[in-house]
C-alpha positions in Angstrom: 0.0 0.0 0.0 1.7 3.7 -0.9 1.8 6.3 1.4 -0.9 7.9 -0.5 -3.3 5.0 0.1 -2.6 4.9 3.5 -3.4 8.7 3.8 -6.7 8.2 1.9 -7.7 5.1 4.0 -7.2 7.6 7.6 -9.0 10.1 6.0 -12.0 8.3 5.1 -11.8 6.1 8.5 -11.0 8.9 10.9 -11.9 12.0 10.3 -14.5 11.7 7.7 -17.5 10.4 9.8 -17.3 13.1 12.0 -17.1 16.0 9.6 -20.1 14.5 8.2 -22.4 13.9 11.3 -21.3 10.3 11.5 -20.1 8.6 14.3 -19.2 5.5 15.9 -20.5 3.6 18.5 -24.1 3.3 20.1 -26.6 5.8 18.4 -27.7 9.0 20.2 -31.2 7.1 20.7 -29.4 4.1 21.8 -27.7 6.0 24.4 -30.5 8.2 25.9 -32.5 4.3 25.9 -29.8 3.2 28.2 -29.4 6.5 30.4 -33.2 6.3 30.9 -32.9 2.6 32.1 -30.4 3.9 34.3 -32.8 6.7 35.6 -35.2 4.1 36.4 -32.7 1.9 38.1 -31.8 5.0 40.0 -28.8 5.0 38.9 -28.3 8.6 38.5 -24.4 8.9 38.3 -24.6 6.6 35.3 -27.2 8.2 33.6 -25.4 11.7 33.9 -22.2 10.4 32.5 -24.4 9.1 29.6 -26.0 12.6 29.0 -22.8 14.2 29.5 -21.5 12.0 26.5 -24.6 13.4 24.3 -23.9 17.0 24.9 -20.3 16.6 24.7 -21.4 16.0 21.0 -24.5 18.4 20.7 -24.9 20.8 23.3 -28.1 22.0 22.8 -30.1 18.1 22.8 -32.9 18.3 24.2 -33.4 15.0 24.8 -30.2 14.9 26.7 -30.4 18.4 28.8 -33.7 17.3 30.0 -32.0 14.0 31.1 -29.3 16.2 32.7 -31.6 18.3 34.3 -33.9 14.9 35.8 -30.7 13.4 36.9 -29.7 16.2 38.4 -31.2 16.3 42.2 -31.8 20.4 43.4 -29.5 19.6 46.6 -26.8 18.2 44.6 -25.3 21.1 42.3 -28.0 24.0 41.9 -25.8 26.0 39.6 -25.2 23.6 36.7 -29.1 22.6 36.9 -29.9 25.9 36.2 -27.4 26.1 33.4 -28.7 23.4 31.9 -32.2 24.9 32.1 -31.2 28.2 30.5 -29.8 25.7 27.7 -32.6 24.4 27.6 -35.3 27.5 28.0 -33.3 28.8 24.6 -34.4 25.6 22.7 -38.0 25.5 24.3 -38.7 28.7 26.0 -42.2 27.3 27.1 -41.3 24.5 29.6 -42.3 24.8 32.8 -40.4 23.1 34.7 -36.9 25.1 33.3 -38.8 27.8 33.8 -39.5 27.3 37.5 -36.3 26.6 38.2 -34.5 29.5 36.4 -37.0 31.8 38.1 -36.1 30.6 41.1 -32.6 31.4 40.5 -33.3 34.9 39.1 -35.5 35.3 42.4 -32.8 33.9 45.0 -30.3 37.1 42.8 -32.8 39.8 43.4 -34.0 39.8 39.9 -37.7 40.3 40.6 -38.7 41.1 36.7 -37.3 38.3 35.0 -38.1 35.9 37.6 -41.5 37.0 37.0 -41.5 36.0 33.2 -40.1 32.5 33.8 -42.8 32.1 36.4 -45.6 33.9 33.8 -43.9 31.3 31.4 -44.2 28.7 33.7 -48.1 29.2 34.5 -48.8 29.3 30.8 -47.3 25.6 30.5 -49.0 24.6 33.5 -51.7 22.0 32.6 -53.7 21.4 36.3 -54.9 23.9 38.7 -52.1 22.7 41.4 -49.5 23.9 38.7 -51.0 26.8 38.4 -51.5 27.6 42.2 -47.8 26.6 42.9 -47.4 29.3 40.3 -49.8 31.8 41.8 -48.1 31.6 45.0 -44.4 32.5 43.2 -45.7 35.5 41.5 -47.3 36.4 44.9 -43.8 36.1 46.9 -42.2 38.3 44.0 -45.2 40.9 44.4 -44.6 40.9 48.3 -40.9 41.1 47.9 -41.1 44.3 45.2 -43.3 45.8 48.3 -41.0 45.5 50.7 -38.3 46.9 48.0 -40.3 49.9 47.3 -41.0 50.6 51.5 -37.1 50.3 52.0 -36.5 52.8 49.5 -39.5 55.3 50.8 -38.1 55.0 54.7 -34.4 55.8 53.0 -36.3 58.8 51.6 -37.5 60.1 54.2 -34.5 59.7 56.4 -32.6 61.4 53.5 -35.0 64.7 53.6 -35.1 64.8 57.2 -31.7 65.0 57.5 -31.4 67.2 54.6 -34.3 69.5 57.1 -32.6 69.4 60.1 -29.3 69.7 58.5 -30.6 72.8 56.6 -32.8 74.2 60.2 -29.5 74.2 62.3 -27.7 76.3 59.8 -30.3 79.2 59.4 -30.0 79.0 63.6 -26.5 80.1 63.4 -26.6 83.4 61.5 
Protein backbone atom coordinates (compact mmCIF):
# COMPACT_ATOMS: atom_id res chain seq x y z
CA UNK A 1 0.00 0.00 0.00
CA UNK A 2 1.71 3.66 -0.89
CA UNK A 3 1.84 6.25 1.37
CA UNK A 4 -0.91 7.88 -0.50
CA UNK A 5 -3.31 5.05 0.12
CA UNK A 6 -2.56 4.93 3.54
CA UNK A 7 -3.37 8.73 3.79
CA UNK A 8 -6.69 8.18 1.94
CA UNK A 9 -7.67 5.12 4.02
CA UNK A 10 -7.18 7.57 7.57
CA UNK A 11 -8.99 10.12 6.02
CA UNK A 12 -11.96 8.29 5.08
CA UNK A 13 -11.81 6.09 8.51
CA UNK A 14 -10.96 8.91 10.91
CA UNK A 15 -11.93 12.01 10.27
CA UNK A 16 -14.53 11.71 7.68
CA UNK A 17 -17.50 10.36 9.77
CA UNK A 18 -17.33 13.07 12.04
CA UNK A 19 -17.13 16.00 9.59
CA UNK A 20 -20.09 14.54 8.21
CA UNK A 21 -22.37 13.93 11.28
CA UNK A 22 -21.31 10.32 11.52
CA UNK A 23 -20.13 8.60 14.28
CA UNK A 24 -19.21 5.49 15.92
CA UNK A 25 -20.46 3.65 18.47
CA UNK A 26 -24.05 3.28 20.13
CA UNK A 27 -26.59 5.84 18.43
CA UNK A 28 -27.72 9.04 20.25
CA UNK A 29 -31.19 7.10 20.75
CA UNK A 30 -29.37 4.14 21.81
CA UNK A 31 -27.65 6.01 24.43
CA UNK A 32 -30.53 8.21 25.92
CA UNK A 33 -32.53 4.29 25.95
CA UNK A 34 -29.82 3.20 28.17
CA UNK A 35 -29.42 6.47 30.43
CA UNK A 36 -33.19 6.27 30.89
CA UNK A 37 -32.87 2.65 32.13
CA UNK A 38 -30.37 3.89 34.27
CA UNK A 39 -32.83 6.75 35.59
CA UNK A 40 -35.17 4.07 36.42
CA UNK A 41 -32.71 1.93 38.15
CA UNK A 42 -31.81 4.96 40.02
CA UNK A 43 -28.78 5.02 38.89
CA UNK A 44 -28.31 8.56 38.54
CA UNK A 45 -24.39 8.95 38.32
CA UNK A 46 -24.58 6.56 35.26
CA UNK A 47 -27.17 8.18 33.64
CA UNK A 48 -25.37 11.69 33.95
CA UNK A 49 -22.24 10.39 32.49
CA UNK A 50 -24.40 9.07 29.62
CA UNK A 51 -26.05 12.58 29.02
CA UNK A 52 -22.80 14.17 29.46
CA UNK A 53 -21.48 12.03 26.49
CA UNK A 54 -24.61 13.44 24.31
CA UNK A 55 -23.88 17.01 24.89
CA UNK A 56 -20.29 16.65 24.66
CA UNK A 57 -21.36 15.96 21.03
CA UNK A 58 -24.46 18.39 20.68
CA UNK A 59 -24.92 20.80 23.27
CA UNK A 60 -28.12 21.98 22.80
CA UNK A 61 -30.05 18.10 22.79
CA UNK A 62 -32.89 18.31 24.19
CA UNK A 63 -33.38 15.01 24.82
CA UNK A 64 -30.22 14.88 26.73
CA UNK A 65 -30.43 18.38 28.77
CA UNK A 66 -33.67 17.32 30.02
CA UNK A 67 -32.05 14.03 31.07
CA UNK A 68 -29.31 16.19 32.67
CA UNK A 69 -31.61 18.33 34.27
CA UNK A 70 -33.89 14.92 35.79
CA UNK A 71 -30.66 13.35 36.93
CA UNK A 72 -29.66 16.25 38.43
CA UNK A 73 -31.21 16.32 42.15
CA UNK A 74 -31.76 20.39 43.40
CA UNK A 75 -29.51 19.59 46.65
CA UNK A 76 -26.78 18.23 44.64
CA UNK A 77 -25.26 21.13 42.33
CA UNK A 78 -28.05 24.03 41.87
CA UNK A 79 -25.78 26.00 39.63
CA UNK A 80 -25.17 23.61 36.67
CA UNK A 81 -29.08 22.62 36.92
CA UNK A 82 -29.87 25.89 36.25
CA UNK A 83 -27.40 26.12 33.36
CA UNK A 84 -28.72 23.42 31.87
CA UNK A 85 -32.16 24.89 32.14
CA UNK A 86 -31.22 28.20 30.48
CA UNK A 87 -29.80 25.70 27.68
CA UNK A 88 -32.61 24.41 27.63
CA UNK A 89 -35.27 27.47 27.98
CA UNK A 90 -33.27 28.78 24.56
CA UNK A 91 -34.42 25.60 22.67
CA UNK A 92 -38.03 25.52 24.28
CA UNK A 93 -38.67 28.68 25.99
CA UNK A 94 -42.16 27.31 27.14
CA UNK A 95 -41.30 24.53 29.61
CA UNK A 96 -42.31 24.84 32.78
CA UNK A 97 -40.40 23.08 34.71
CA UNK A 98 -36.93 25.05 33.30
CA UNK A 99 -38.82 27.78 33.76
CA UNK A 100 -39.50 27.29 37.49
CA UNK A 101 -36.35 26.61 38.18
CA UNK A 102 -34.51 29.48 36.36
CA UNK A 103 -37.01 31.83 38.05
CA UNK A 104 -36.14 30.59 41.13
CA UNK A 105 -32.56 31.40 40.46
CA UNK A 106 -33.27 34.88 39.14
CA UNK A 107 -35.49 35.27 42.43
CA UNK A 108 -32.78 33.93 45.00
CA UNK A 109 -30.28 37.12 42.84
CA UNK A 110 -32.79 39.75 43.35
CA UNK A 111 -33.98 39.85 39.93
CA UNK A 112 -37.65 40.26 40.61
CA UNK A 113 -38.72 41.06 36.71
CA UNK A 114 -37.27 38.28 34.98
CA UNK A 115 -38.12 35.89 37.63
CA UNK A 116 -41.48 36.97 37.05
CA UNK A 117 -41.54 36.02 33.24
CA UNK A 118 -40.09 32.52 33.80
CA UNK A 119 -42.81 32.05 36.38
CA UNK A 120 -45.61 33.87 33.79
CA UNK A 121 -43.91 31.30 31.38
CA UNK A 122 -44.24 28.72 33.71
CA UNK A 123 -48.11 29.22 34.51
CA UNK A 124 -48.75 29.34 30.82
CA UNK A 125 -47.28 25.61 30.53
CA UNK A 126 -49.03 24.58 33.47
CA UNK A 127 -51.67 21.96 32.62
CA UNK A 128 -53.68 21.36 36.31
CA UNK A 129 -54.87 23.90 38.70
CA UNK A 130 -52.06 22.67 41.43
CA UNK A 131 -49.51 23.91 38.74
CA UNK A 132 -51.00 26.82 38.40
CA UNK A 133 -51.48 27.61 42.18
CA UNK A 134 -47.84 26.65 42.87
CA UNK A 135 -47.39 29.27 40.27
CA UNK A 136 -49.80 31.76 41.80
CA UNK A 137 -48.05 31.56 44.98
CA UNK A 138 -44.45 32.48 43.22
CA UNK A 139 -45.71 35.53 41.52
CA UNK A 140 -47.30 36.41 44.85
CA UNK A 141 -43.75 36.12 46.86
CA UNK A 142 -42.24 38.29 44.03
CA UNK A 143 -45.15 40.91 44.44
CA UNK A 144 -44.62 40.87 48.31
CA UNK A 145 -40.87 41.06 47.88
CA UNK A 146 -41.06 44.26 45.23
CA UNK A 147 -43.25 45.78 48.27
CA UNK A 148 -40.96 45.47 50.65
CA UNK A 149 -38.34 46.93 48.05
CA UNK A 150 -40.31 49.88 47.34
CA UNK A 151 -41.00 50.56 51.45
CA UNK A 152 -37.10 50.28 52.00
CA UNK A 153 -36.52 52.83 49.55
CA UNK A 154 -39.53 55.33 50.79
CA UNK A 155 -38.15 55.05 54.70
CA UNK A 156 -34.41 55.81 52.97
CA UNK A 157 -36.31 58.82 51.55
CA UNK A 158 -37.55 60.07 54.21
CA UNK A 159 -34.51 59.65 56.37
CA UNK A 160 -32.59 61.45 53.54
CA UNK A 161 -34.98 64.72 53.65
CA UNK A 162 -35.12 64.78 57.25
CA UNK A 163 -31.66 64.96 57.55
CA UNK A 164 -31.40 67.20 54.59
CA UNK A 165 -34.28 69.54 57.06
CA UNK A 166 -32.59 69.42 60.11
CA UNK A 167 -29.29 69.72 58.48
CA UNK A 168 -30.58 72.84 56.56
CA UNK A 169 -32.83 74.20 60.19
CA UNK A 170 -29.47 74.25 62.30
CA UNK A 171 -27.67 76.31 59.76
CA UNK A 172 -30.32 79.19 59.38
CA UNK A 173 -29.95 79.04 63.59
CA UNK A 174 -26.48 80.09 63.36
CA UNK A 175 -26.64 83.42 61.52
Amino acid sequence: MSVLSARRLWFCLLLLPPLLGLQCGPSRDAQLAKAKMHMQAGELDAARQIYSRILERRPYDADALQGMIDASPQEEDAGRRVEFCRRLLQLQPWDRDANLVVGRRLMEQGNLKDAAVRFYMAYLDSDFLQEKKEVIALLQEIKVQEIKIQEIKIQEQQRAASKAGISSGTENTHD
